[in-house]
DRENTORKOL-3810 file (N, C-alpha, C; in nm, 4 decimals):
REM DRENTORKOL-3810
@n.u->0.0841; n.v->-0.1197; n.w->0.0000; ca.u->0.0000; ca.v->0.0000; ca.w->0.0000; c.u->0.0874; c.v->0.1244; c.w->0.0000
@n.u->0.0434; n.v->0.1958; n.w->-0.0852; ca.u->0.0923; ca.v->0.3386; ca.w->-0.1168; c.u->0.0538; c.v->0.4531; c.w->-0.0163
@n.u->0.0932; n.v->0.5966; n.w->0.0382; ca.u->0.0018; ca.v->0.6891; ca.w->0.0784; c.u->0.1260; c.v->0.7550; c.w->-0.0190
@n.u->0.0333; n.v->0.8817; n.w->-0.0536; ca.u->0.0710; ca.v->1.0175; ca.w->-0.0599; c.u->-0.0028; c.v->1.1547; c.w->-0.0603
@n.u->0.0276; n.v->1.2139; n.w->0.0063; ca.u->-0.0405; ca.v->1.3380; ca.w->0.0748; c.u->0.0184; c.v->1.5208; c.w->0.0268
@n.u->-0.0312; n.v->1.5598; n.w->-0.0421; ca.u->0.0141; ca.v->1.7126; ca.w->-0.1305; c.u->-0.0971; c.v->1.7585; c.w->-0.0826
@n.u->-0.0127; n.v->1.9148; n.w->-0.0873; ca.u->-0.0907; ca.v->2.0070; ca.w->-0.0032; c.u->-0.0812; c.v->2.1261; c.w->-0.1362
@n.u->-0.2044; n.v->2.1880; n.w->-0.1229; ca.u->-0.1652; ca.v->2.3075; ca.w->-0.2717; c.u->-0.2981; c.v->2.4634; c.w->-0.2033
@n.u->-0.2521; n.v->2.5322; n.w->-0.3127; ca.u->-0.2949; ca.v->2.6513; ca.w->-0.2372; c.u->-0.3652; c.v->2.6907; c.w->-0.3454
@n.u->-0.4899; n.v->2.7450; n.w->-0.3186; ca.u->-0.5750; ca.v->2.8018; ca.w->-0.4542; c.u->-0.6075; c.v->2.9476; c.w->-0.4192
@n.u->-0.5831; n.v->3.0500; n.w->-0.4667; ca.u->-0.5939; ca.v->3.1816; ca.w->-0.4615; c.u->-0.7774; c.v->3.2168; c.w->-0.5233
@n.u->-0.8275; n.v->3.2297; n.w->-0.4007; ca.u->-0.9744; ca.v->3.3395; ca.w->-0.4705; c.u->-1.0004; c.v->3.4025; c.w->-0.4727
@n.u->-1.1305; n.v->3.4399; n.w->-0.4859; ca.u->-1.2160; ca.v->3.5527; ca.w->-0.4815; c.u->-1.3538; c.v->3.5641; c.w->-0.4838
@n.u->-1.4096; n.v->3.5884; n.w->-0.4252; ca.u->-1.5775; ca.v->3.5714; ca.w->-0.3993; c.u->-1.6368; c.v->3.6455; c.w->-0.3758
@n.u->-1.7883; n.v->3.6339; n.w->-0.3558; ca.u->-1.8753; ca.v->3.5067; ca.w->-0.3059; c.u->-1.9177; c.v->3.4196; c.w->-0.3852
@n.u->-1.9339; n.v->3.2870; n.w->-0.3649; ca.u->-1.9723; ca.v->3.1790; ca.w->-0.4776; c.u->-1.9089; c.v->3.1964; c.w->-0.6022
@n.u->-1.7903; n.v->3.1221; n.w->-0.6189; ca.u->-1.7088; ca.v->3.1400; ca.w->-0.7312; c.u->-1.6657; c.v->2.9834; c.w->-0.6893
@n.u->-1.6706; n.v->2.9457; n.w->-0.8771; ca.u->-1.6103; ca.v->2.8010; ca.w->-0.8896; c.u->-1.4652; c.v->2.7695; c.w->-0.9007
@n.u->-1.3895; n.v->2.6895; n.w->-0.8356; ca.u->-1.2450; ca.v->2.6721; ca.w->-0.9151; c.u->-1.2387; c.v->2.5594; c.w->-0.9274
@n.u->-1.2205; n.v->2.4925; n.w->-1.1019; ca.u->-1.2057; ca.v->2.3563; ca.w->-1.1317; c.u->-1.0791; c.v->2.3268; c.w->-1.0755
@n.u->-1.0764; n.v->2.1891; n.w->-1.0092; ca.u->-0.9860; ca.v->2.1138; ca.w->-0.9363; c.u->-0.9433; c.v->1.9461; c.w->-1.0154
@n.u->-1.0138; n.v->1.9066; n.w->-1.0852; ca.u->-1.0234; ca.v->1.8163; ca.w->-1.1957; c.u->-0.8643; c.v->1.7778; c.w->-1.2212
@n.u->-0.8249; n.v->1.8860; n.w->-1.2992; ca.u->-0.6470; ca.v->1.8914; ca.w->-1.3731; c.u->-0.5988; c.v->1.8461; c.w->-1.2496
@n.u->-0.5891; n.v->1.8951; n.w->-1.1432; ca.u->-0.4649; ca.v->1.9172; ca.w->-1.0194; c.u->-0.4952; c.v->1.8069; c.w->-0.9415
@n.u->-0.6093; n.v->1.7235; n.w->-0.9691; ca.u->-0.6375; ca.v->1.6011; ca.w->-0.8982; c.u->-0.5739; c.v->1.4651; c.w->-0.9752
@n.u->-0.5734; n.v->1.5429; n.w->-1.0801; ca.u->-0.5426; ca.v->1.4000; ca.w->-1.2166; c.u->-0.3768; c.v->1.4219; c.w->-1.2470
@n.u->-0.3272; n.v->1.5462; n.w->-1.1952; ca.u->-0.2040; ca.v->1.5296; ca.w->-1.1566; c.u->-0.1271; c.v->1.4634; c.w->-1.0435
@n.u->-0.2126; n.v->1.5045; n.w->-0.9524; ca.u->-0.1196; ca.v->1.4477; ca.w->-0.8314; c.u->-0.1424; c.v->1.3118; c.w->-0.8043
@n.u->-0.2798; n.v->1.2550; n.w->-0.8827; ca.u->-0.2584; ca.v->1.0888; ca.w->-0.8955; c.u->-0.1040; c.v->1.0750; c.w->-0.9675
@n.u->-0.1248; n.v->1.1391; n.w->-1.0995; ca.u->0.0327; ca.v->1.0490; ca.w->-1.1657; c.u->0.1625; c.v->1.0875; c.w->-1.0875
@n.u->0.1304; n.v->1.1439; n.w->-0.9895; ca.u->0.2575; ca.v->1.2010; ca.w->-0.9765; c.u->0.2676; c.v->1.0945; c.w->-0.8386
@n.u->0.1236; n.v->1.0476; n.w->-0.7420; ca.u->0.1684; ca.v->0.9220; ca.w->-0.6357; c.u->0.1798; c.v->0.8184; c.w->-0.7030
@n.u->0.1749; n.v->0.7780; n.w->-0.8308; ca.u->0.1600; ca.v->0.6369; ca.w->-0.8798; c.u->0.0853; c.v->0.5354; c.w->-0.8735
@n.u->-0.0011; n.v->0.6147; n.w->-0.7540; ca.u->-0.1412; ca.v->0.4510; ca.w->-0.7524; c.u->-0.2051; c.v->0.4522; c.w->-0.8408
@n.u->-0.2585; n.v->0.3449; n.w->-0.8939; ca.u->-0.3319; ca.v->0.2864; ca.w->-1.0203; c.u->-0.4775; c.v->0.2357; c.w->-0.9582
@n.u->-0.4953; n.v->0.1861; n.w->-0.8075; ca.u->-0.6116; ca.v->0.1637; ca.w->-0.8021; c.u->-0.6092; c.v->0.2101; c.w->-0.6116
@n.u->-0.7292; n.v->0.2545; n.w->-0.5786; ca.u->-0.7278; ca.v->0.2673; ca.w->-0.4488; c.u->-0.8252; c.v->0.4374; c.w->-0.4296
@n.u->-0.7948; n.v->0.5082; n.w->-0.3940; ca.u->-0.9467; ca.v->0.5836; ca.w->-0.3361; c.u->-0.8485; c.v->0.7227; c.w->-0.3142
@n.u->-0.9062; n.v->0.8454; n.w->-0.3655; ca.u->-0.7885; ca.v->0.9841; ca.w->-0.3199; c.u->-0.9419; c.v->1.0552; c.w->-0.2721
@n.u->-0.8937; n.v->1.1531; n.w->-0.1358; ca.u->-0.9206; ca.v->1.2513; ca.w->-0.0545; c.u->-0.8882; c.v->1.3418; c.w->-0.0462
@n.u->-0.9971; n.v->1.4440; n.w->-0.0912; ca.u->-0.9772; ca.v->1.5907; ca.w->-0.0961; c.u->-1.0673; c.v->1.6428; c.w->0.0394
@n.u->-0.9493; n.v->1.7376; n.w->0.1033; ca.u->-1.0090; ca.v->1.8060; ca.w->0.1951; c.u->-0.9461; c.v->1.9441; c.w->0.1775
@n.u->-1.0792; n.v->2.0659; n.w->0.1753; ca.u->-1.0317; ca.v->2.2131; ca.w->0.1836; c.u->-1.0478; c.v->2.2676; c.w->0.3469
@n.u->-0.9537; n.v->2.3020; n.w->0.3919; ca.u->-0.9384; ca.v->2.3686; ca.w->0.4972; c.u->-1.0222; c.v->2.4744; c.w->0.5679
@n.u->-1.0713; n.v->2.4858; n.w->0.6624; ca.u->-1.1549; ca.v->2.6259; ca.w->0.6974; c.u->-1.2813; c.v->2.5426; c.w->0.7035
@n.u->-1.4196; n.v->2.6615; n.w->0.7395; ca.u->-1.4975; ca.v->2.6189; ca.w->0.7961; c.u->-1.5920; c.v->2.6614; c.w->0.7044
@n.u->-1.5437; n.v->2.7411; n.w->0.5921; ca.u->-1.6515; ca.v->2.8278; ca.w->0.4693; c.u->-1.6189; c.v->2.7776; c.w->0.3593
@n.u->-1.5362; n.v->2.7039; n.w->0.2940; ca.u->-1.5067; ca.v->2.6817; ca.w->0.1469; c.u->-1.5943; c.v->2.5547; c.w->0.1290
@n.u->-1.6497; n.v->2.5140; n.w->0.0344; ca.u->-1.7009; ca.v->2.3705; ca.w->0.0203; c.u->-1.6350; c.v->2.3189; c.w->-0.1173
@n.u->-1.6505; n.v->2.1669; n.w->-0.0922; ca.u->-1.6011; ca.v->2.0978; ca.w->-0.2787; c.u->-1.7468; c.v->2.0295; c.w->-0.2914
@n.u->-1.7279; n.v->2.0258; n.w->-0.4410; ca.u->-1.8787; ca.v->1.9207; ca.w->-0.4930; c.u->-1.8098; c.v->1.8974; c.w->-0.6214
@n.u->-1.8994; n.v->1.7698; n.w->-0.6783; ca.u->-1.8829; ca.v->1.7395; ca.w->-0.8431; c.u->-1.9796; c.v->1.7748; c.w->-0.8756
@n.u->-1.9913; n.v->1.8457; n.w->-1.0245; ca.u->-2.0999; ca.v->1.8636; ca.w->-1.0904; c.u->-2.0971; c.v->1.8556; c.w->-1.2116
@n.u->-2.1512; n.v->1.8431; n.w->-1.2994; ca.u->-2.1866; ca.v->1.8335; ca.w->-1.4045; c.u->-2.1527; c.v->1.9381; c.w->-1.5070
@n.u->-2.0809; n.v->1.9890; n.w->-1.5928; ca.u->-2.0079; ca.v->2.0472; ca.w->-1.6281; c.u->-2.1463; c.v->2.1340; c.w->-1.7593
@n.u->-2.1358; n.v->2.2537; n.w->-1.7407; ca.u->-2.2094; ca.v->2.3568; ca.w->-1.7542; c.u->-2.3998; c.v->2.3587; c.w->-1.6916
@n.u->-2.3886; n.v->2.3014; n.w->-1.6180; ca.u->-2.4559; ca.v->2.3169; ca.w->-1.4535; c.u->-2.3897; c.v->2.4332; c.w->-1.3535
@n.u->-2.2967; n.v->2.5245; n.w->-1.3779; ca.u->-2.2473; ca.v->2.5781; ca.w->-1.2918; c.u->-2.3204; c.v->2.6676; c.w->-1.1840
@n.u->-2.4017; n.v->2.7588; n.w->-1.3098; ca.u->-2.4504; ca.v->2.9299; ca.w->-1.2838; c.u->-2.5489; c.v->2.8543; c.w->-1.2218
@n.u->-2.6658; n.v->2.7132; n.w->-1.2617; ca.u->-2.7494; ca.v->2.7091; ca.w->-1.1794; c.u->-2.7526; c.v->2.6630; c.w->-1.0662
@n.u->-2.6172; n.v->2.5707; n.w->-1.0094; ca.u->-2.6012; ca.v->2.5227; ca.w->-0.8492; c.u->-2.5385; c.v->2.6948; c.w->-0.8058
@n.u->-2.5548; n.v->2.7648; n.w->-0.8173; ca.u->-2.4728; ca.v->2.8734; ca.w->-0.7848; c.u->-2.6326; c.v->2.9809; c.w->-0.7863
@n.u->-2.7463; n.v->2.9952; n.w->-0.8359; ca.u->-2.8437; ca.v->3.0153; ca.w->-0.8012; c.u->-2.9127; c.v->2.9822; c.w->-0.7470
@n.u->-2.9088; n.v->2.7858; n.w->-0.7286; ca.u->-2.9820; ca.v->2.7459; ca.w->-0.6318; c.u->-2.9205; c.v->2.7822; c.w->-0.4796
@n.u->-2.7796; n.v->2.7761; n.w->-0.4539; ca.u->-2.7271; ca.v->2.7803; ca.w->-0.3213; c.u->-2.8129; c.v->2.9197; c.w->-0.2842
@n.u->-2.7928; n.v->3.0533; n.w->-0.3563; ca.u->-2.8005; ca.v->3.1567; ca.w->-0.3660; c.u->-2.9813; c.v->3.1856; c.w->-0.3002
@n.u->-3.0397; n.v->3.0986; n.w->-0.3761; ca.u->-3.2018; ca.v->3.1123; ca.w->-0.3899; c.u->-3.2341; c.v->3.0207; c.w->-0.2185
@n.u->-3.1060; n.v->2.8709; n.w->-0.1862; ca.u->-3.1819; ca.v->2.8321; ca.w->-0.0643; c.u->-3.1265; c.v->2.8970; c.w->0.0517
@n.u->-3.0209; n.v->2.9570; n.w->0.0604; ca.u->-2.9044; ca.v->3.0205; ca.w->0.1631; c.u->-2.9228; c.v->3.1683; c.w->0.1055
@n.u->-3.0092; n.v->3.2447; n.w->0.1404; ca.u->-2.9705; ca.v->3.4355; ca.w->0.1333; c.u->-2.8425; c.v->3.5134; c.w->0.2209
@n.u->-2.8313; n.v->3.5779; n.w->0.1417; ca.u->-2.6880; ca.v->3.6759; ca.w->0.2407; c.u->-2.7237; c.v->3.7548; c.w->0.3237
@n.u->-2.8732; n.v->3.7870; n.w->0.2853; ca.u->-2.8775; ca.v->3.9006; ca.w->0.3996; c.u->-2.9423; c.v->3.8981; c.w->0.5152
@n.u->-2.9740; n.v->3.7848; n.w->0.5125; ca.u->-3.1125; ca.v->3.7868; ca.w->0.6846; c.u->-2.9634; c.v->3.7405; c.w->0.7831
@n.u->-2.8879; n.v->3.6957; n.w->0.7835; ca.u->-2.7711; ca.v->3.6687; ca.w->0.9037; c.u->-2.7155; c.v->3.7720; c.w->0.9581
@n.u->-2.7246; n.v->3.7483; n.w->1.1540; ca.u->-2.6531; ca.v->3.8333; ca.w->1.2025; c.u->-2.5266; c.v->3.8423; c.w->1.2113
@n.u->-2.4819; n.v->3.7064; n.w->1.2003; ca.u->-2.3395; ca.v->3.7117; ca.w->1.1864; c.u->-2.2961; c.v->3.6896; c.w->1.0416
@n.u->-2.2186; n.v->3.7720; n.w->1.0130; ca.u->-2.1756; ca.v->3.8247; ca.w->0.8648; c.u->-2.1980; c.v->3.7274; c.w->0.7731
@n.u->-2.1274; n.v->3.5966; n.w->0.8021; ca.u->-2.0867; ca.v->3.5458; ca.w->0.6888; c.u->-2.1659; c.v->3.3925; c.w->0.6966
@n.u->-2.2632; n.v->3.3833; n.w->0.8177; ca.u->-2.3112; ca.v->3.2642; ca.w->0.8433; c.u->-2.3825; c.v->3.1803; c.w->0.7297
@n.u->-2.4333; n.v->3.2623; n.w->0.6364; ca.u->-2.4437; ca.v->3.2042; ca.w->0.5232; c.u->-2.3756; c.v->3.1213; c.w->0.4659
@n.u->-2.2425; n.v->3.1141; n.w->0.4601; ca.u->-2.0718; ca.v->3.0544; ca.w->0.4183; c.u->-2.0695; c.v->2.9415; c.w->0.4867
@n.u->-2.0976; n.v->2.9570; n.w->0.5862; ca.u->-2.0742; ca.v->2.8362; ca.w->0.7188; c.u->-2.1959; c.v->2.7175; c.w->0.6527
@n.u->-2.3230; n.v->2.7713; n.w->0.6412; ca.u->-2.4022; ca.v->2.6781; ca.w->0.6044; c.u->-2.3790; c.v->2.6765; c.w->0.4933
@n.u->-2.3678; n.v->2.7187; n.w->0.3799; ca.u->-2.3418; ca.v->2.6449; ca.w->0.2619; c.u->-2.2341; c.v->2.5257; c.w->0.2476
@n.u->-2.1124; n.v->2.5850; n.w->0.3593; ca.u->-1.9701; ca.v->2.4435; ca.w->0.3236; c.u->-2.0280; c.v->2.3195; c.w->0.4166
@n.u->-2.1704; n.v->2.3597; n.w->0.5214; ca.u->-2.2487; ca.v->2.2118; ca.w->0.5784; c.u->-2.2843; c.v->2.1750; c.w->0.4713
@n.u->-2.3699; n.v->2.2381; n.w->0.3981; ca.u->-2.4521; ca.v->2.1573; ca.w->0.3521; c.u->-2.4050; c.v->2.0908; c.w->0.2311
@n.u->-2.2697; n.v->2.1097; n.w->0.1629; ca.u->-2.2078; ca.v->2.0959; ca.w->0.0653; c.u->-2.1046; c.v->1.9572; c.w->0.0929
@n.u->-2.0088; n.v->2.0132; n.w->0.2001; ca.u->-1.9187; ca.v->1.9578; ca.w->0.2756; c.u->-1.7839; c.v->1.9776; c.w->0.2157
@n.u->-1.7101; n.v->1.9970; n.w->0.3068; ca.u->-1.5438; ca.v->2.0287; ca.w->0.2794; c.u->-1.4499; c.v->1.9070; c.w->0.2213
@n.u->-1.5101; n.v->1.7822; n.w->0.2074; ca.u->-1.4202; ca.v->1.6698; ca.w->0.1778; c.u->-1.5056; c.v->1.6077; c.w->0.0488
@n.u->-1.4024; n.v->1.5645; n.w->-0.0222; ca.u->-1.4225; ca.v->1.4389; ca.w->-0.1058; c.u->-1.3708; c.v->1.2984; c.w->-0.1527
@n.u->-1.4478; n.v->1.2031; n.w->-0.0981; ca.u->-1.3320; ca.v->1.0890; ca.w->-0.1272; c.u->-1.4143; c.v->1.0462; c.w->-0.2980
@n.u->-1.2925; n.v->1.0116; n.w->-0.3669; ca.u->-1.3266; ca.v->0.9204; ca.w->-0.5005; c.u->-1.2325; c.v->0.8068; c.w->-0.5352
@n.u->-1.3031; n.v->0.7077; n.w->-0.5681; ca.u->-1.1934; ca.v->0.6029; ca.w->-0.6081; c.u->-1.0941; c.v->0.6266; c.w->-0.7260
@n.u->-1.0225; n.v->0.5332; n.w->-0.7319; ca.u->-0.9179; ca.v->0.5424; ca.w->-0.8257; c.u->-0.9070; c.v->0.3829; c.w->-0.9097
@n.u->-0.8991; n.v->0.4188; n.w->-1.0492; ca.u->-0.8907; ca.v->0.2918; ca.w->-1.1224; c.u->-0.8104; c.v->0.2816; c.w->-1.2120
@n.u->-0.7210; n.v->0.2279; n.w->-1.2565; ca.u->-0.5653; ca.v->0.2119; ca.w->-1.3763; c.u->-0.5382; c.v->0.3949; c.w->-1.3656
@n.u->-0.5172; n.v->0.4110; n.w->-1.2351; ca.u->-0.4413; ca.v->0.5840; ca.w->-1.2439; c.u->-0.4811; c.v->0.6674; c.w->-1.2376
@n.u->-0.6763; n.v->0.6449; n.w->-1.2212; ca.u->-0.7668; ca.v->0.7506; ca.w->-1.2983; c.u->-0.8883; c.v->0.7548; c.w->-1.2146
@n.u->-0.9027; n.v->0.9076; n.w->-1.2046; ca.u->-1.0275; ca.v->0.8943; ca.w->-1.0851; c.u->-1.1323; c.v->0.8828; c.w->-1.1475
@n.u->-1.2353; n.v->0.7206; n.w->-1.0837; ca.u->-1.3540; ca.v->0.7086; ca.w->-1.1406; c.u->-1.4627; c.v->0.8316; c.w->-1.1173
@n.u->-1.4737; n.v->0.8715; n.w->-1.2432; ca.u->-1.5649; ca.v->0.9879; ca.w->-1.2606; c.u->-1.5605; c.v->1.0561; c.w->-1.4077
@n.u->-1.6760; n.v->1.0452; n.w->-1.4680; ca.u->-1.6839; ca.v->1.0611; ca.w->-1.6128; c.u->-1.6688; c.v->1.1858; c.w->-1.6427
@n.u->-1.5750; n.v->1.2356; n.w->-1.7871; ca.u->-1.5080; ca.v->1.2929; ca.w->-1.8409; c.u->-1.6266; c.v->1.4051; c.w->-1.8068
@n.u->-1.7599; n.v->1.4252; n.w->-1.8171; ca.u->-1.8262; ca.v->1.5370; ca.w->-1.8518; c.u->-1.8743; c.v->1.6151; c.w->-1.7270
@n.u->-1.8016; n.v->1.5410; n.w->-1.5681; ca.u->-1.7887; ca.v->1.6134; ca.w->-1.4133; c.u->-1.6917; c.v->1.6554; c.w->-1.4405
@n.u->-1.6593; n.v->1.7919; n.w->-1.3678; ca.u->-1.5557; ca.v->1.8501; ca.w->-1.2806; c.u->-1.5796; c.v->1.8511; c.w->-1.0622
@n.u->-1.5016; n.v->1.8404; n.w->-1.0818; ca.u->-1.4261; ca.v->1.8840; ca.w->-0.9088; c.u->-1.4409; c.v->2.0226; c.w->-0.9286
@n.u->-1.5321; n.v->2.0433; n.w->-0.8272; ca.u->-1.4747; ca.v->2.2243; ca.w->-0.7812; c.u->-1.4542; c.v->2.2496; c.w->-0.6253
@n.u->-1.3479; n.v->2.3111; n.w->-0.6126; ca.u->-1.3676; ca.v->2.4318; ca.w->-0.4995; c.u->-1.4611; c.v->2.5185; c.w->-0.4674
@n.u->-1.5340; n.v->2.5617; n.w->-0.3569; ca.u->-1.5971; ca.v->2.6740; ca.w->-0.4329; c.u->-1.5677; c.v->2.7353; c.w->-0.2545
@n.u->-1.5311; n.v->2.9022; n.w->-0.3499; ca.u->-1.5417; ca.v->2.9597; ca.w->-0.2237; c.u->-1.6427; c.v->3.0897; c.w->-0.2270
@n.u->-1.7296; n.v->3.0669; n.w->-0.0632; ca.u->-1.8342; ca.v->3.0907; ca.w->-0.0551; c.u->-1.8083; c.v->3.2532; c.w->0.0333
@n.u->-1.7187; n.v->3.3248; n.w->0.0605; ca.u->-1.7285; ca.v->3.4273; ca.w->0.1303; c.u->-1.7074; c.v->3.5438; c.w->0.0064
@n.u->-1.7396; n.v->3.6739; n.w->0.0880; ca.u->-1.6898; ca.v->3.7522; ca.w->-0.0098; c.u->-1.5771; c.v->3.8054; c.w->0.0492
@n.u->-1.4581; n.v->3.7390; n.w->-0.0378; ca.u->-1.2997; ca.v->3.7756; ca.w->0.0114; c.u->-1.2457; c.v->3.7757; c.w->-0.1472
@n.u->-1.1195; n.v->3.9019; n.w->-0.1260; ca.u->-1.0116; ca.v->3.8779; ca.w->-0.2445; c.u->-0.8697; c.v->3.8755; c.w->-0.2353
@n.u->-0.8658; n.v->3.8317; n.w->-0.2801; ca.u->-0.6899; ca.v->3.7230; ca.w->-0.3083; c.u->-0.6976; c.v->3.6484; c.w->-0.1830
@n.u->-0.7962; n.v->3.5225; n.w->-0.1293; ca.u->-0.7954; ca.v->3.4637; ca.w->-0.0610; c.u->-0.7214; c.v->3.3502; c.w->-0.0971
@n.u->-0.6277; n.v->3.2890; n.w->0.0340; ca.u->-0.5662; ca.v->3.1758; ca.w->0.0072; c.u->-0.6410; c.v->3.0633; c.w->0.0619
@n.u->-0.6740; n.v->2.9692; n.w->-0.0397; ca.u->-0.7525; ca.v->2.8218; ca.w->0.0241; c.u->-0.6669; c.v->2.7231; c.w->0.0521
@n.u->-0.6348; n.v->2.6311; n.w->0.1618; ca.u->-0.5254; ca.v->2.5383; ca.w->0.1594; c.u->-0.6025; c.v->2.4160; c.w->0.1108
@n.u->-0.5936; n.v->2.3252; n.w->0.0091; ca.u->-0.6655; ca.v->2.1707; ca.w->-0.0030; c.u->-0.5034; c.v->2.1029; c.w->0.0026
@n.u->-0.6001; n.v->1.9765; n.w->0.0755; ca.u->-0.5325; ca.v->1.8777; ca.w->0.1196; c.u->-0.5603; c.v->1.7494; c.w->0.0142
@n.u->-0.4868; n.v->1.7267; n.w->-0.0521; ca.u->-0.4883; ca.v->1.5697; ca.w->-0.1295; c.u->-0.4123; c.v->1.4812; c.w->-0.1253
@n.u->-0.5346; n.v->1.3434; n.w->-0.0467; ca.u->-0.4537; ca.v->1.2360; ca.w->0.0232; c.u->-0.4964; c.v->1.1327; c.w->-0.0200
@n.u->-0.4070; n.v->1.0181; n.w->-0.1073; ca.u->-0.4221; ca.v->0.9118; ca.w->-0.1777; c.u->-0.3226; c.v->0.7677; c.w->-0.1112
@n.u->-0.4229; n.v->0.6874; n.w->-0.1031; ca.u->-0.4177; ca.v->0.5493; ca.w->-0.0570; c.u->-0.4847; c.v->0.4496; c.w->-0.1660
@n.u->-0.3820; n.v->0.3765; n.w->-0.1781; ca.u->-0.3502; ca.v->0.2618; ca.w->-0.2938; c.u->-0.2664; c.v->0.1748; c.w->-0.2842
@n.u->-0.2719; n.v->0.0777; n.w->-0.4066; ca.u->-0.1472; ca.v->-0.0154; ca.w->-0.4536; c.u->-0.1029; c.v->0.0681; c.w->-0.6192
END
């Protein structure tokens, strides 16, 4: 059994903004060498969330969050953020098969960060266990 664990930094800007993660996931498989076994993405903090979606689905998971989570009825600023990365969740595990994360060509991986911040640094964590 294999581990390998990379840490990378994604620069944003928000509120509700997507960053495909797809490429940088399908890199750092070739770069641990497992061919079959399961990789874990976790983004740091208590406001960013990851999801897969369906690739030009964007604007409307980004209206629905928008339409079920409002910005403005919260007393605390950003509590909106907090419940969106619940209800989303900060981690993703996906398997891995001949090198390649099972998940069809027409998903992306996103980041998404949910505050309104700029030149924010996101830390994700990607941790792969295999043969």
């Amino acid at each position: 059994m294999k581990a390998y664990l990379k840490s990378i930094n994604i620069i944003t800007f928000g509120p509700m903004e997507l960053y495909p993660m797809r490429k940088i996931i399908e890199d750092t498989i070739a770069e641990s060498g497992v061919e079959i076994g399961s990789i874990l993405v976790s983004a740091e903090g208590a406001t960013p969330a990851l999801l897969i979606l369906e690739k030009g689905l964007e604007k409307s998971i980004i209206k629905l969050l928008e339409m079920f989570v409002p910005y403005t009825i919260w007393r605390h600023g950003n509590a909106y953020a907090h419940l969106i990365s619940t209800i989303l969740s900060t981690s993703l595990i996906i398997p891995i098969k001949d090198s390649k994360i099972v998940l069809d060509r027409d998903y992306e991986i996103y980041l998404l960060e949910t505050r309104a911040v700029y030149n924010h640094r996101r830390k994700v964590l990607i941790y792969i266990h295999g043969n």
